[in-house]
C-alpha positions as CSV (number, residue, x, y, z in Angstrom):
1,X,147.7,121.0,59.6
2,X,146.2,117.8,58.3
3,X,142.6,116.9,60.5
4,X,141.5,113.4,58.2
5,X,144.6,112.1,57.9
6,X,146.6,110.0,60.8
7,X,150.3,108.7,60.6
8,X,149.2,106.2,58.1
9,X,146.2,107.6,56.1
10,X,142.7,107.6,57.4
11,X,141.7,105.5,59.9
12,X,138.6,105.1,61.8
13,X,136.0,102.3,62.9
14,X,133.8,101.0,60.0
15,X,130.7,102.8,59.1
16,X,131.6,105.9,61.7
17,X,133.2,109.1,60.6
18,X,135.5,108.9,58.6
19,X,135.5,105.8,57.6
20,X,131.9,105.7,56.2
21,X,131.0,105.2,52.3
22,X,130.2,109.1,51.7
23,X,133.7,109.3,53.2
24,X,135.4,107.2,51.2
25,X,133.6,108.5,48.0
26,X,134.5,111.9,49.0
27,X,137.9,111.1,49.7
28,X,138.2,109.5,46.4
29,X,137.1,111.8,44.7
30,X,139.4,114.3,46.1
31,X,142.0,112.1,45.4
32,X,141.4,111.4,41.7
33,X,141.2,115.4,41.3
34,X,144.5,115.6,42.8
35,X,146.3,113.6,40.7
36,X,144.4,114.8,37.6
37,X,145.6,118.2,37.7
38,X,148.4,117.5,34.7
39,X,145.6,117.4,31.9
40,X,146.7,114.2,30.9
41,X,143.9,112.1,29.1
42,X,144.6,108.5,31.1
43,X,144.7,108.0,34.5
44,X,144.7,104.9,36.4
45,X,144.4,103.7,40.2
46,X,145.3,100.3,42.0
47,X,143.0,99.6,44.7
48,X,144.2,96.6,47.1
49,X,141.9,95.8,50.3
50,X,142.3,93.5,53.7
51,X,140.0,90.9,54.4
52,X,137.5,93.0,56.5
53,X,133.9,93.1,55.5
54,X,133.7,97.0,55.4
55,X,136.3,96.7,52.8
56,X,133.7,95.9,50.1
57,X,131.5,99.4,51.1
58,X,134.9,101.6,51.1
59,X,136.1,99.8,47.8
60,X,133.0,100.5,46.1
61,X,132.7,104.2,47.5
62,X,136.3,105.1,46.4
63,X,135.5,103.4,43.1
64,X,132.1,105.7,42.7
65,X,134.1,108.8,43.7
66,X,137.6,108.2,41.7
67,X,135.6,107.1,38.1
68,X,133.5,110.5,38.9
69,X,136.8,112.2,38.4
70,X,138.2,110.0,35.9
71,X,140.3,108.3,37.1
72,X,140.3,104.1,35.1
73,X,140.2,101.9,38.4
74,X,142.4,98.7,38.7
75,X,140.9,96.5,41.7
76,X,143.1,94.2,43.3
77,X,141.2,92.6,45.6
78,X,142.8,91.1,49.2
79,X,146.8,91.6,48.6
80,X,149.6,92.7,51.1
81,X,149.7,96.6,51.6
82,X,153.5,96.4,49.9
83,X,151.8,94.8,47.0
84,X,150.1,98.2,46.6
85,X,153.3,100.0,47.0
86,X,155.4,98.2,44.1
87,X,151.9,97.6,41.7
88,X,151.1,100.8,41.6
89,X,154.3,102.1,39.4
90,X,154.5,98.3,37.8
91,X,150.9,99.4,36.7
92,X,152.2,102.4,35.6
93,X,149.4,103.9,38.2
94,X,148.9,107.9,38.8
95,X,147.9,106.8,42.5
96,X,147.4,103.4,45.0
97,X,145.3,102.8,47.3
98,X,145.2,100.1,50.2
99,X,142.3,99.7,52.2
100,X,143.1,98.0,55.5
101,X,143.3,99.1,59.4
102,X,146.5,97.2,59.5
103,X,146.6,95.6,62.7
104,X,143.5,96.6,64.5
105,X,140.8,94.5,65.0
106,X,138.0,94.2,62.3
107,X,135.7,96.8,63.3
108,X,137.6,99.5,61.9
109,X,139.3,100.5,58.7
110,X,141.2,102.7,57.2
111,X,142.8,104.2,53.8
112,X,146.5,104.6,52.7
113,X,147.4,106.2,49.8
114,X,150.5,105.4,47.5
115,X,151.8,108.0,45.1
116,X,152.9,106.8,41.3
117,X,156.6,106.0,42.4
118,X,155.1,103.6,45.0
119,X,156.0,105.4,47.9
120,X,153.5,106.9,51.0
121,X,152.3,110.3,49.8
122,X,153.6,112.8,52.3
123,X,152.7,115.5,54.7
124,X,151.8,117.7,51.8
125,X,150.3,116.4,49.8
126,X,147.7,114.9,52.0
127,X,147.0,118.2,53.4
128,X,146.6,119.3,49.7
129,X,143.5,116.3,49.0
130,X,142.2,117.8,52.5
131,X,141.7,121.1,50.7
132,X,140.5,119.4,47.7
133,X,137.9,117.6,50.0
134,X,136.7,120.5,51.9
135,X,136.5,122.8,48.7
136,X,134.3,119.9,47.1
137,X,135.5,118.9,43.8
138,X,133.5,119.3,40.1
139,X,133.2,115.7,38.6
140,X,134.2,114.8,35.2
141,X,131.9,115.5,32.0
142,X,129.5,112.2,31.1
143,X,132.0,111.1,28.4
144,X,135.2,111.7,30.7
145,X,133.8,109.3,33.5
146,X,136.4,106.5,34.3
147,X,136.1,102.9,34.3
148,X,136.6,99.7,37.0
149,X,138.0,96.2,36.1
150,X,139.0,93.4,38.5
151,X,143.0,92.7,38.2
152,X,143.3,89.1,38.7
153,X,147.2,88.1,39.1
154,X,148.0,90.9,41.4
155,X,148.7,88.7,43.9
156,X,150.5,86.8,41.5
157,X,153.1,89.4,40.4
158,X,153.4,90.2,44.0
159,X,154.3,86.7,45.1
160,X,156.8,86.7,42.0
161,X,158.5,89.9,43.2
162,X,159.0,88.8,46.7
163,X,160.8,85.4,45.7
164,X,163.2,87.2,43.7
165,X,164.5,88.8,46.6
166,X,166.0,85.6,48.1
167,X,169.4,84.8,47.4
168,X,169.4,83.0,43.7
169,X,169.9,79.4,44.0
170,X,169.2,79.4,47.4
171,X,165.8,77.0,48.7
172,X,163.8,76.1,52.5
173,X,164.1,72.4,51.8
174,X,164.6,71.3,55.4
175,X,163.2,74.3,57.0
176,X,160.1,73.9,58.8
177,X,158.1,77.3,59.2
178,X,155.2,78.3,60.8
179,X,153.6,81.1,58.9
180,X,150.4,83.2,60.6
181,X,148.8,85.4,58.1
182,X,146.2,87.0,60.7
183,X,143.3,85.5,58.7
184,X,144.6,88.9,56.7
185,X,145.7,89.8,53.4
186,X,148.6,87.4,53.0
187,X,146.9,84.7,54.0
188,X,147.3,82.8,50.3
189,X,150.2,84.9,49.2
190,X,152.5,84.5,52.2
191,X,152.3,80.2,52.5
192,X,152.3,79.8,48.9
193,X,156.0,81.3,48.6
194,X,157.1,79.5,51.6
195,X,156.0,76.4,50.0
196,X,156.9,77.5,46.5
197,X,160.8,78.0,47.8
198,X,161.0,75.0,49.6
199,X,160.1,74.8,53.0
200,X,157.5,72.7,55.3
201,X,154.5,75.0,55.8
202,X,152.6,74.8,59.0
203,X,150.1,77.8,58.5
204,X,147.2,79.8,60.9
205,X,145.3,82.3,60.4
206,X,144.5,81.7,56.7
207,X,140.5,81.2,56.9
208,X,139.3,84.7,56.8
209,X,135.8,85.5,57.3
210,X,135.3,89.8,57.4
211,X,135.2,89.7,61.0
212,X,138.5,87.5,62.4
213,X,141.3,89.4,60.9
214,X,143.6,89.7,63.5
215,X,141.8,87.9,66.4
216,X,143.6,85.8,68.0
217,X,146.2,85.4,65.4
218,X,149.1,87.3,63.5
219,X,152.0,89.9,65.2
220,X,149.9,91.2,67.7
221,X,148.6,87.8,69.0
222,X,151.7,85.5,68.7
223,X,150.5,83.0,71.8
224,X,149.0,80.9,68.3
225,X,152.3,80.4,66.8
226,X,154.4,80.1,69.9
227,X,152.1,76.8,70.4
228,X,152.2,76.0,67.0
229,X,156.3,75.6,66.5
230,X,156.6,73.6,70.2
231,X,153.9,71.5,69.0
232,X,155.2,70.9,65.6
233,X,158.8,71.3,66.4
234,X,158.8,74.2,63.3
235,X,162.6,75.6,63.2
236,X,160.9,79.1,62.9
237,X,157.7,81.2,62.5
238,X,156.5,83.8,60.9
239,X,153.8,86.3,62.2
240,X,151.9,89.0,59.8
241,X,149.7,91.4,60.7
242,X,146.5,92.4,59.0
243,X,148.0,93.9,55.6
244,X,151.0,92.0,56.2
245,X,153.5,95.0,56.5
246,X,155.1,94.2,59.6
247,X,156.6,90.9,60.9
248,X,157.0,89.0,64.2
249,X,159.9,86.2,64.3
250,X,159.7,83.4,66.6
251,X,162.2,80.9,67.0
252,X,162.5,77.7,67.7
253,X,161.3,78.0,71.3
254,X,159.0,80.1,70.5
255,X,160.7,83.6,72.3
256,X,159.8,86.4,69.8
257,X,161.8,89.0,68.0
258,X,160.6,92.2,67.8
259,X,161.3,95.0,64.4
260,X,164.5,96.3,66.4
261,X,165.9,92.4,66.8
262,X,165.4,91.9,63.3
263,X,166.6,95.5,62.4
264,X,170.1,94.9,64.2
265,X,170.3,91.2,62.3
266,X,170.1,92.8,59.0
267,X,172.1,96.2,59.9
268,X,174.9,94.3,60.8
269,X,175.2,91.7,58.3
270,X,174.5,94.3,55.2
271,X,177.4,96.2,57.2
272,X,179.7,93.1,56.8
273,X,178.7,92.7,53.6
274,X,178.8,96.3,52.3
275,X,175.4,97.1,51.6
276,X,174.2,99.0,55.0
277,X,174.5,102.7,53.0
278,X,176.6,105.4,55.3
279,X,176.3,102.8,58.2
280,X,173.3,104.0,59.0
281,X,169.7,102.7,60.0
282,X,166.5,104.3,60.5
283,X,164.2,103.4,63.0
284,X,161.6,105.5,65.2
285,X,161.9,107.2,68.4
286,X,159.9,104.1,69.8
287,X,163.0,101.7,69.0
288,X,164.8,100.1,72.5
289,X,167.9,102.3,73.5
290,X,169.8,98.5,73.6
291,X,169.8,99.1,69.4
292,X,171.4,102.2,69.8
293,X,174.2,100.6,71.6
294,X,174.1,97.8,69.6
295,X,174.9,99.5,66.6
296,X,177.2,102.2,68.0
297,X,179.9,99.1,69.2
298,X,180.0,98.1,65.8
299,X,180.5,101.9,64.3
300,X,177.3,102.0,63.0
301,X,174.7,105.2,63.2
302,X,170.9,105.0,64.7
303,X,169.1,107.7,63.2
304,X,165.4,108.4,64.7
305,X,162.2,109.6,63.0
306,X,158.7,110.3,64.9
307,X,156.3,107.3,65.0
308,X,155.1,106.0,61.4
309,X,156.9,104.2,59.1
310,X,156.1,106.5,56.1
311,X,158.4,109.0,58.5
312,X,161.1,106.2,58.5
313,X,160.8,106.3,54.4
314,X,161.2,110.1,53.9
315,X,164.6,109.6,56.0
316,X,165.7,106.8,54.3
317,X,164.8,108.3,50.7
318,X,165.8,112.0,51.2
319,X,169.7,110.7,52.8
320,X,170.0,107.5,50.3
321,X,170.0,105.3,52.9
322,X,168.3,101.5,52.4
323,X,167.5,100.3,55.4
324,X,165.0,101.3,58.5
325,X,161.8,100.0,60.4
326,X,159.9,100.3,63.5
327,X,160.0,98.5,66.5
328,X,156.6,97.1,65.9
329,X,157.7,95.0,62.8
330,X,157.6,97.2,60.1
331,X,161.0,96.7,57.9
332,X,161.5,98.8,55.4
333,X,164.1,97.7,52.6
334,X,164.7,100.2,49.9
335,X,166.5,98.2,47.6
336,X,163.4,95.8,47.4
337,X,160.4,97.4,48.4
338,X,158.8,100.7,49.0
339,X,157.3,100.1,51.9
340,X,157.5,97.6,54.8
341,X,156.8,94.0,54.1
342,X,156.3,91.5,56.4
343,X,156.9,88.4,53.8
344,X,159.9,89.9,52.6
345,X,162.1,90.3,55.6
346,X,160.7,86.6,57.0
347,X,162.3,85.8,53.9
348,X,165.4,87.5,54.7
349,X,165.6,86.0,58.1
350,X,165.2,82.8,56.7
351,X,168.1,83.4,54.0
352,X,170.4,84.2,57.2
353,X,169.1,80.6,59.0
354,X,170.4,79.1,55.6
355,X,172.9,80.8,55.0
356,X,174.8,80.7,58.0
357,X,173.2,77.2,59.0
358,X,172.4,78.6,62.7
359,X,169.0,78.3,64.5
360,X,166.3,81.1,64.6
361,X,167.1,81.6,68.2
362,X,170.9,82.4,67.6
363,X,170.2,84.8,64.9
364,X,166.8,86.5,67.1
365,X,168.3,87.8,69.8
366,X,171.1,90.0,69.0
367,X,171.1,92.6,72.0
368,X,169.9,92.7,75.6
369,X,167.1,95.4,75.3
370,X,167.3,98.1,77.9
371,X,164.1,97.7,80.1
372,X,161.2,99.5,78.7
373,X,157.5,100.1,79.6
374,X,154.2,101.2,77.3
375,X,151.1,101.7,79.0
376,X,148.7,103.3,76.6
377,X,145.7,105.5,78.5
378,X,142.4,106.2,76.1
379,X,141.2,109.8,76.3
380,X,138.1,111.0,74.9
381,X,138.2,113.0,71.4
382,X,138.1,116.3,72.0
383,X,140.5,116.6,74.9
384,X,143.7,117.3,75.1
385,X,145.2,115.5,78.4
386,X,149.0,116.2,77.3
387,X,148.1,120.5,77.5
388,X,147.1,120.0,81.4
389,X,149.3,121.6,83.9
390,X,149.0,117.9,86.1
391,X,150.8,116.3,83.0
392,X,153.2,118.8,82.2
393,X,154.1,119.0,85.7
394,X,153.9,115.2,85.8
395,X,156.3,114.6,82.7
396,X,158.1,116.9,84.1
397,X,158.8,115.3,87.3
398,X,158.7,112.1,85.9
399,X,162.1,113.0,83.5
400,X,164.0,114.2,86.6
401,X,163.7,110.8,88.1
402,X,165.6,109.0,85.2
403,X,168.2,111.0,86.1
404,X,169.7,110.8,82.4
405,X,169.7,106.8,82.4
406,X,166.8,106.6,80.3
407,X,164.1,108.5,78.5
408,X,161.4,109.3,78.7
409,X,158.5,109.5,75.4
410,X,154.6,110.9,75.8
411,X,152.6,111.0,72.3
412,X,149.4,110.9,71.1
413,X,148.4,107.6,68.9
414,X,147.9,108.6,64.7
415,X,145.9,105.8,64.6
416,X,143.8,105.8,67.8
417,X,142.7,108.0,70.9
418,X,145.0,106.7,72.7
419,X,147.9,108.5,74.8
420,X,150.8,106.6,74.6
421,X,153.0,106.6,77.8
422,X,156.4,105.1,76.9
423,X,160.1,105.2,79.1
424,X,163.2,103.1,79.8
425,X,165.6,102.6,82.2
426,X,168.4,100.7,83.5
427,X,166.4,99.8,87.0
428,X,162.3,98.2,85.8
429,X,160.9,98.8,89.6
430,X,161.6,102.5,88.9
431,X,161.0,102.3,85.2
432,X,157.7,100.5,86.8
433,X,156.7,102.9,89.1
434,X,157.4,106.1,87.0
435,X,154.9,105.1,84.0
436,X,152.7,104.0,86.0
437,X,152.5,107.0,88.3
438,X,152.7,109.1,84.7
439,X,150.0,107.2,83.1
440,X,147.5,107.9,86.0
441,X,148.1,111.5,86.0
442,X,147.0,111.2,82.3
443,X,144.4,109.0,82.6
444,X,143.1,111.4,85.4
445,X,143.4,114.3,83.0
446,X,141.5,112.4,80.1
């Protein structure tokens, strides 16, 4: 069983285990062994960061600890985590690395890793660089040590890559869009192709300092943008988080649409068009039963992973199929990109409002979601709350009062110690009073 490593790498707040410099050296050092071990003479790494200021300390750290191995290192500087994902085999890389706590707020961090074909590493071999760390790993001779160069048209190559996803001969000219980067690692990459392909770009959260990424601003604080298209009249916006993997859509009015909105969008039209492989999409246990039912009226297949959208990938890659996400934003399209990508499926919303020469706000909503309530309880590490007899009973009880309309979902957070409390059901005052009732049982017990 893995103990460093979350649903999406290491994550951890800044300068506290794990996520302090010895860490990080360690880590990439354990790393750079790893993918050493087929006695090849060259190695190389990508290393792309967020905007926080502990991304310097960990970018230097895994540096020191992958150039101990060996391993040449390629430093990217602030790029969108899928820039990582399709750089790394462009590059023709052994490993990538993105250093970004995604959505949370500055004070932590955290470290993904991206094997040579671009993809998440998986279950394996992350418990396999675990090992590696805990063994401790021998360093390189003096004349073996690696070397570090700055890369300075990652971004560039990125950008390039993303426009050539939208239909050929198709432009934004007309289309006025609201793009919030989360003072995060799009925040030049994502306005610039707006602009680049045509559109009127009214942009926030592009002034990062180390400390506001995500405050205030991007998918998780949309309140910004919502203000921002009634005040500029803006046909649509965008909304990034940190490393600009997942996506909020806003239309015109500023009502949001979540990952599953945009999800059913897309499922349907690549369905009409041919392209939706087996009819089937991939999307998380978290995703709103009203997607399920969307999909299954139109003959199409919901197939659910646990929480993470590396999870979501291994589905998609080990059954062929090309399309999947989370309902938190993250859209992963295979034929594109190897990871979610915030920029890119904006892009492919945007296609559809040209396309089809409909609003944002006919296009956002395509189902009625079935009611459904998170509350998210903080437990202290160490604990397990969810092993109590109170919350098994509780859970328990709690799944006989939805009385098969709904269902019911208790986890543990890969990213944070948080106990996530999650149901839905035709009736919200019972839906209401059921997590509630659950999540101070568990709270109680943490």
């Amino acid at each position: 069983m893995r103990k460093l490593f979350g649903t999406d790498g290491v994550r951890g707040r800044a300068n506290t285990y794990p996520m302090t410099a010895e860490m990080a050296l360690r880590l990439g050092a354990a790393a750079g062994r790893y993918f050493r071990r087929d006695g090849k003479d060259t190695h190389r790494v990508v290393i792309g960061k967020d905007t926080r200021l502990s991304c310097y300390m960990l970018e230097t750290a895994l540096t020191a600890g992958l150039t101990s191995t060996g391993m040449n290192v390629l430093l990217l500087g602030p790029v969108p985590t899928p820039a990582v994902g399709m750089l790394t085999p462009s590059m023709r890389a052994d490993l990538g690395i993105m250093i970004s706590a995604s959505h949370n707020p500055h004070e932590d961090n955290g470290i993904k890793f991206f094997g040579p074909d671009g993809f998440k590493l998986d279950d394996a071999a992350e418990e396999e660089i675990e090992a590696m760390l805990e063994a401790g790993v021998e360093p390189a001779k003096p004349e073996n040590i690696g070397r570090a160069r700055r890369i300075d048209d990652g971004r560039f190559r990125y950008q390039e890559r993303v426009k050539s996803t939208f239909p050929h001969g198709m432009r934004l000219d007309g289309l006025k869009v609201v793009i919030d980067c989360a003072n995060g690692a799009a925040y030049r990459a994502a306005p610039e192709v707006l602009w680049e392909l045509g559109a009127e770009v009214i942009h926030l959260g592009v002034a990062p300092n180390g400390r506001n990424i995500n405050d205030g601003v991007g998918s998780t604080a949309p309140q910004a943008a919502a203000e921002a298209v009634r005040a500029h009249g803006a046909d649509v916006a965008i909304c990034l988080d940190g490393d600009a993997d997942r996506v909020l859509i806003l239309d015109e009015t500023g009502r949001q649409a979540d990952g599953d909105q945009i999800m059913a969008l897309f499922a349907s039209r690549w369905a009409a068009e041919g392209r939706l492989r087996d009819g089937t999409l991939v999307a998380t246990v978290m995703s709103n039963l009203g997607l399920e039912h969307f999909l299954e009226a139109r003959g199409l297949r919901l197939h659910r992973t646990p929480v993470g959208d590396r999870y979501v990938v291994s589905a998609m890659r080990r059954n062929g199929w090309n399309l999947g996400g989370e309902q938190s934003g993250h859209i992963v399209m295979t034929d594109y990109a190897t990871t979610g990508d915030g920029l890119l499926a904006g892009l492919q919303f945007l296609s559809e409002m040209v396309r089809t020469g409909r609003r944002a706000s006919d296009l956002a909503q395509s189902f009625d979601p079935c009611p459904q309530l998170l509350r998210n309880v903080r437990y202290a590490p160490g604990t397990a709350p969810l092993e109590t007899a109170a919350v098994k009973a509780a859970i328990a009880a709690a799944e006989a009062r939805l009385s098969g309309q709904g269902r019911l979902l208790i986890r543990k957070s890969g990213t944070e110690p948080l106990i996530r409390v999650m149901a839905e059901h035709v009736d919200p005052a019972l839906l209401s009073e059921i997590v509630e009732d659950l999540a101070g049982v568990v709270e109680h017990a943490a």
